[in-house]
C-alpha positions in Angstrom: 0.0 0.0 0.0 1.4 3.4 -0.7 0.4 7.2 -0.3 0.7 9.4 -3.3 1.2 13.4 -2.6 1.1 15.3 -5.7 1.6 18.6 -5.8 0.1 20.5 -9.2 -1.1 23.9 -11.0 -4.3 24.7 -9.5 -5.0 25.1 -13.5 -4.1 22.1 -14.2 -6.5 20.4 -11.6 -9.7 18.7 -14.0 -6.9 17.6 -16.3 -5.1 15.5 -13.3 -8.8 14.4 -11.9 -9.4 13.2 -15.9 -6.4 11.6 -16.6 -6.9 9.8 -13.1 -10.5 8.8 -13.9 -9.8 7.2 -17.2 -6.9 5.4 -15.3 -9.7 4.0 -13.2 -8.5 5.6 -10.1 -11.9 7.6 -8.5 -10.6 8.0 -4.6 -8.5 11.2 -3.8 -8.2 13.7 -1.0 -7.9 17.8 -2.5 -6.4 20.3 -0.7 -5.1 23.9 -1.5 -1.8 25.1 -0.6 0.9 27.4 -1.2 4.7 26.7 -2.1 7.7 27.8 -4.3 9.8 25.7 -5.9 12.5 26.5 -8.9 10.4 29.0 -10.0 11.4 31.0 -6.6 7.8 32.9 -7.2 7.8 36.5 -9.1 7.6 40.4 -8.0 4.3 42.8 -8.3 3.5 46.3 -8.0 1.1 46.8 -5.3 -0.1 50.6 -4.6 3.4 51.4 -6.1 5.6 49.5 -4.0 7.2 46.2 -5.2 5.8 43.3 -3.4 7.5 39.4 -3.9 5.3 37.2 -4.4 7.8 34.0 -3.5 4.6 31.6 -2.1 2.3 30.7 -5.1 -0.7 28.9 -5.7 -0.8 24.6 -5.6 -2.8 21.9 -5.6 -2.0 19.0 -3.1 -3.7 15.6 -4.2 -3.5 12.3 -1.7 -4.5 9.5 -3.4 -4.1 5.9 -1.2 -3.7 3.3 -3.4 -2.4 -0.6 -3.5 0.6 -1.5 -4.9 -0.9 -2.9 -8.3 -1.9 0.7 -8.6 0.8 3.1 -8.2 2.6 3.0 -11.8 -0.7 3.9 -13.0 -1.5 6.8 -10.2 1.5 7.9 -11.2 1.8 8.0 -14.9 -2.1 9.2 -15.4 -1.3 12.4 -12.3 2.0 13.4 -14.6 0.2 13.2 -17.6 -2.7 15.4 -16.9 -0.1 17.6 -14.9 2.7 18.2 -17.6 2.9 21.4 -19.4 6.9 21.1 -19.8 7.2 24.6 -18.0 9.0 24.9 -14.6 6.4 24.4 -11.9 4.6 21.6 -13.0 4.9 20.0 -9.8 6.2 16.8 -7.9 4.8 13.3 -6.7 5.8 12.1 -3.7 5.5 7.9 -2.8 5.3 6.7 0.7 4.6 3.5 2.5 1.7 3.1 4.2 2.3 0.6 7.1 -1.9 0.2 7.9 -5.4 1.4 6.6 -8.3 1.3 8.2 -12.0 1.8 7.0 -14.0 3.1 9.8 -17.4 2.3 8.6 -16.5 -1.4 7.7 -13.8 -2.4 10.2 -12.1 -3.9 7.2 -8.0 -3.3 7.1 -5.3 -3.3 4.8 -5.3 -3.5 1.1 -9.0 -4.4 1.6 -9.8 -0.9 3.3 -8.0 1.0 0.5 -10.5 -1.0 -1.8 
């Protein structure tokens, strides 16, 4: 069982949630956050004064998923996330060492479902 953290464009959001839907994968936890990267953010003009703008917009997707499914979760988040410019994001894998389903009981790979 693993966790996948993806962090994307905020833009490119229903393109991520489509590519993961034709790949069969349906169960995800969306958050919004803020973050720089590379890009190191970019400097505005606010009433005159310069303001740097160095925290910008993302989208952080947990998907739970079993083993068999990860490639996929994987492949199906980068392709509806790629533009090819600098910010496109970053997928993160971890272990998950339990799962639980609360309404069930059930446990494991079988909780994940």
């Amino acid at each position: 069982m693993k966790l996948i953290i993806a962090y994307v464009q905020p833009h490119k959001l229903n393109d991520v949630k489509q590519s993961l839907i034709e790949a069969e994968i349906t169960k995800m936890s969306v958050t919004n956050s803020l973050g720089c990267g590379q890009q190191m953010g970019f400097t505005e003009t606010y009433r005159g004064a310069e303001v740097e703008i160095n925290l910008l917009k993302k989208v952080r997707l947990e998907i739970a998923v079993n083993d068999e499914f990860v490639e996929k979760t994987i492949t199906a988040i980068a392709d509806g996330a790629h533009t090819g410019a600098i910010g496109d994001g970053k997928i993160f894998v971890i272990t998950l060492d339990q799962c639980y389903r609360i309404r069930t009981g059930d446990t494991g790979p079988e909780a994940i479902g």
